[in-house]
C-alpha positions as CSV (number, residue, x, y, z in Angstrom):
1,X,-58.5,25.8,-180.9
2,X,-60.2,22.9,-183.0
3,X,-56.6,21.2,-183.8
4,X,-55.2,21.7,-180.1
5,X,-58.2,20.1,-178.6
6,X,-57.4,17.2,-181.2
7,X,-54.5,16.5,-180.7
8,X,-55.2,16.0,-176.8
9,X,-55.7,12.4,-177.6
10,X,-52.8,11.9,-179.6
11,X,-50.2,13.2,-176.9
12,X,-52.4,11.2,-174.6
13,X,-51.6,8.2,-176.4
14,X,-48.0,9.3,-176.7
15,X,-47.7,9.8,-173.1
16,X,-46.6,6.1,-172.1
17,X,-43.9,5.9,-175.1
18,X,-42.9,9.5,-173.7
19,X,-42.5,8.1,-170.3
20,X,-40.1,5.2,-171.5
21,X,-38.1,7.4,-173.0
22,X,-37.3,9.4,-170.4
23,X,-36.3,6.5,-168.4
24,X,-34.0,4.7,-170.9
25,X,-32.3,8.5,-171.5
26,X,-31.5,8.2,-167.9
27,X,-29.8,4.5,-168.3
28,X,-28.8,3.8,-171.7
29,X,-26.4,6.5,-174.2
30,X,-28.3,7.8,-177.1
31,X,-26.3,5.0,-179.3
32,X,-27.9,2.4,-177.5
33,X,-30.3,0.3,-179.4
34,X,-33.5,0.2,-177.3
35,X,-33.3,4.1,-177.3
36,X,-32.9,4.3,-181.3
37,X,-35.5,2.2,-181.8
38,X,-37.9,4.4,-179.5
39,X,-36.4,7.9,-180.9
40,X,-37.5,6.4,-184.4
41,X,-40.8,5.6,-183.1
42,X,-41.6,8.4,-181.3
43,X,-39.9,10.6,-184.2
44,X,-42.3,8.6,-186.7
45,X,-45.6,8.7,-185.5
46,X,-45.2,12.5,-184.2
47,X,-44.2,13.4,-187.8
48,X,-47.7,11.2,-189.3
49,X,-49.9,12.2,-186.5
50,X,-49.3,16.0,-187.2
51,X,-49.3,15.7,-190.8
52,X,-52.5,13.5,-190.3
53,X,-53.6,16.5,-187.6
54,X,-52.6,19.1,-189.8
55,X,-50.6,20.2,-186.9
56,X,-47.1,21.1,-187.9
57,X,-45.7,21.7,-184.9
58,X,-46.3,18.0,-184.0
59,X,-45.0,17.1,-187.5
60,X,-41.8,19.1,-187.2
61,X,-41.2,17.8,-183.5
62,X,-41.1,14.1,-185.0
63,X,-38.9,15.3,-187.8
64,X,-36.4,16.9,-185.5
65,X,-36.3,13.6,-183.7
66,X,-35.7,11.5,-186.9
67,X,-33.0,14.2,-187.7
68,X,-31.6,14.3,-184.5
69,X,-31.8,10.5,-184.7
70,X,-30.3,10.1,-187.5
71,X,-27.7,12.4,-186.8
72,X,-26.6,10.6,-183.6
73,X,-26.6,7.0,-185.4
74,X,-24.3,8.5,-188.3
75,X,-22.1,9.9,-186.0
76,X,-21.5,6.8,-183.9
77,X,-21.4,4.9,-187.1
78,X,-18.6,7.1,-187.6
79,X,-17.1,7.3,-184.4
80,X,-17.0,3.3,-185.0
81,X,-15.7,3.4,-188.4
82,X,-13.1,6.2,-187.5
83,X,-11.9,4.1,-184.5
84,X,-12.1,1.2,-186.4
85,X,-9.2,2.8,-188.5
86,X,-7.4,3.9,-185.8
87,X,-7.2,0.4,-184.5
88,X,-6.4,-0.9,-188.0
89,X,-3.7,1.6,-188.2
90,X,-2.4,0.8,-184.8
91,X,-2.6,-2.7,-185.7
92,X,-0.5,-1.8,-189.1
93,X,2.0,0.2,-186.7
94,X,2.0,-2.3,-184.4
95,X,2.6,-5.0,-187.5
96,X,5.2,-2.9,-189.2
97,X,7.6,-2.4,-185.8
98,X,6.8,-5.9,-185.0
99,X,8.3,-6.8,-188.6
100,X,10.7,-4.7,-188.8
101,X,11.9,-6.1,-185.2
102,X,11.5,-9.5,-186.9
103,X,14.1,-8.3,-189.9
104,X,16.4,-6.7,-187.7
105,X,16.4,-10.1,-185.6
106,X,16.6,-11.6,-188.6
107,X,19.7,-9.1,-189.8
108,X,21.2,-10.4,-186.3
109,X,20.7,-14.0,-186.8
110,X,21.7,-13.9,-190.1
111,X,24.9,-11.4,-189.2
112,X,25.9,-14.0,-186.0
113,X,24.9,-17.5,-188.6
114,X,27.7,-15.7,-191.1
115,X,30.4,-15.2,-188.4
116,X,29.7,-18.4,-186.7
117,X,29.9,-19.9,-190.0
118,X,33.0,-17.9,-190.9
119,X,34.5,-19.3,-187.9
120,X,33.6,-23.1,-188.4
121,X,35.1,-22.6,-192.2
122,X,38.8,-21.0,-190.3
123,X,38.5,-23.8,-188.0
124,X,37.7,-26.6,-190.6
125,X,40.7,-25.1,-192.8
126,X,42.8,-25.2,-189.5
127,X,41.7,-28.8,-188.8
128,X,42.5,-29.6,-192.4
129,X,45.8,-27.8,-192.8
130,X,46.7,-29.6,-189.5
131,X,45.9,-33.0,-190.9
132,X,47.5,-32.4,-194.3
133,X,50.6,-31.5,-192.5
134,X,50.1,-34.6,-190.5
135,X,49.4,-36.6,-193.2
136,X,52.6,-35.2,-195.3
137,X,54.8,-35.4,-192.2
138,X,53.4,-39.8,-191.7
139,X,53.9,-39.9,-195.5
140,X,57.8,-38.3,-195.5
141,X,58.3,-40.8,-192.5
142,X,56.7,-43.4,-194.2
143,X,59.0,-42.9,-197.0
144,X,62.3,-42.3,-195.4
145,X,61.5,-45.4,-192.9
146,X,60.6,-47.8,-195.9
147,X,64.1,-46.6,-197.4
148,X,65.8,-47.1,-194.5
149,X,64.4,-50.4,-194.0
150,X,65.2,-51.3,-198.0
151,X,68.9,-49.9,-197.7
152,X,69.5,-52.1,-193.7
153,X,67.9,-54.8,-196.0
154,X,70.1,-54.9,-199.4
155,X,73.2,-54.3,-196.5
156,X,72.0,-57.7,-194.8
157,X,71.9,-59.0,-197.9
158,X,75.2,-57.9,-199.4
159,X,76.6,-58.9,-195.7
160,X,75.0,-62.6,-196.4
161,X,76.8,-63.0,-199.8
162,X,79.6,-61.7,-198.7
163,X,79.3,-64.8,-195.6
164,X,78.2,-67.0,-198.1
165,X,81.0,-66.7,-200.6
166,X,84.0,-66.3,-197.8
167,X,82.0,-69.6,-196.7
168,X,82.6,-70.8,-200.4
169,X,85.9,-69.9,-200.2
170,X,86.7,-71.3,-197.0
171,X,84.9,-74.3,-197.8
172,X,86.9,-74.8,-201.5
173,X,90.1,-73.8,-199.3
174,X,89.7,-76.6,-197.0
175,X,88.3,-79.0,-200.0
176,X,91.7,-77.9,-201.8
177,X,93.5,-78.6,-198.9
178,X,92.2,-82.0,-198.3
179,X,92.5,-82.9,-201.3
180,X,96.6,-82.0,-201.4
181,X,96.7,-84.1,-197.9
182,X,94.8,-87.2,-199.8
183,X,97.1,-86.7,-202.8
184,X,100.4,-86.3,-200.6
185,X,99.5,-89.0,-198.7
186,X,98.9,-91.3,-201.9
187,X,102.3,-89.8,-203.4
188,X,103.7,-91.0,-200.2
189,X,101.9,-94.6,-200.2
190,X,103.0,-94.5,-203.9
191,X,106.9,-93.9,-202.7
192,X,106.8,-96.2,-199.9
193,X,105.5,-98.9,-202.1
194,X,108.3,-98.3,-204.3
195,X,110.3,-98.3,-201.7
196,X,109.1,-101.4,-201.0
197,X,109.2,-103.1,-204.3
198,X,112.3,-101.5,-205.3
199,X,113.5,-103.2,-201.7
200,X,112.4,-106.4,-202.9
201,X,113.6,-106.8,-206.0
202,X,117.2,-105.6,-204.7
203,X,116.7,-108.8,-202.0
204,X,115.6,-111.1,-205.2
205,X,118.9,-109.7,-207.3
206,X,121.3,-110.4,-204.4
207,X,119.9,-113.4,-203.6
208,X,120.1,-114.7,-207.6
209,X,123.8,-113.4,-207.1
210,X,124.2,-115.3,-204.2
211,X,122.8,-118.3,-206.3
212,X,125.0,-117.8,-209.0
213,X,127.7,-117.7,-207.1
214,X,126.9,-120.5,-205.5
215,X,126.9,-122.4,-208.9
């Protein structure tokens, strides 16, 4: 009777901190921190006052709250922790699919770079094959124009000596023949001034006949 009638007091004190709780129970989640920090209060002080009051029910009422308390805070520590993972492994999920997207992209690219590459190296050896045939072809013509060009060039040239010595000839013909004119025609003046001498002297031996006669 003694220890009820004391602990009137006590739960007279409590009665306000009791009050508080019940109206943060009806807006905030057990989690929440206001309402830990009251839960641990309340939970303290009922578990001092009835070990102070020797009252035990008091005492286990504030242990129970502790406990309870305590309970609830590990269990949304866990709650946190165990969603934590699951957004770490969702976020390892989500990072693994988005590299393996990234290496089968990459496996594209790569796969499109080689063909596109292949292609520019049958093009380039096309390209090249087409100028080395070009190349060869200008080079033959090159060739077989400069050798045509040497063999109309010796035939000019053959053609001009063969001009230049009929010219020779021609020339020495008609030099020949000149000169056989000049010397007929001084064989001739030679004869006709014998002629003429042999004339005169047969006019100086008749007329020294006709002198001697004469005498």
């Amino acid at each position: 009777m003694i220890r009820t009638i004391a602990t009137i007091p006590y739960e007279l004190a409590r009665l306000p901190l009791r009050v508080a709780d019940r109206g943060l129970s009806d807006r905030l989640p057990e989690t929440s921190g206001p309402r830990v920090v009251l839960d641990r209060a309340l939970g303290t002080a009922d578990r001092l006052a009835g070990t102070l009051l020797g009252n035990d029910t008091i005492a286990r009422r504030g242990a129970d709250r502790l406990d309870r308390s305590d309970r609830v805070v590990s269990a949304a520590r866990l709650e946190r922790e165990a969603a934590a993972r699951r957004d770490e492994a969702r976020d390892v999920s989500s990072t693994g699919r988005r590299r393996a997207s990234d290496q089968r992209t990459s496996a594209q690219e790569k796969a499109v770079a080689g063909l596109a590459e292949a292609d520019a190296a049958e093009a380039l050896g096309k390209r090249e094959a087409s100028t080395t045939a070009e190349r060869t072809a200008a080079t033959r013509k090159a060739v077989a124009d400069q050798r045509a060009e040497d063999r109309a060039s010796d035939a000019k040239k053959r053609k001009a000596r063969a001009d230049s010595a009929a010219r020779a000839r021609k020339k020495a013909a008609r030099t020949k023949a000149a000169s056989e004119v000049d010397d007929a025609r001084s064989s001739e003046q030679a004869a006709t001034e014998a002629r003429a001498d042999a004339d005169r002297l047969d006019d100086l031996a008749a007329s020294k006949k006709e002198d001697r006669r004469k005498d």
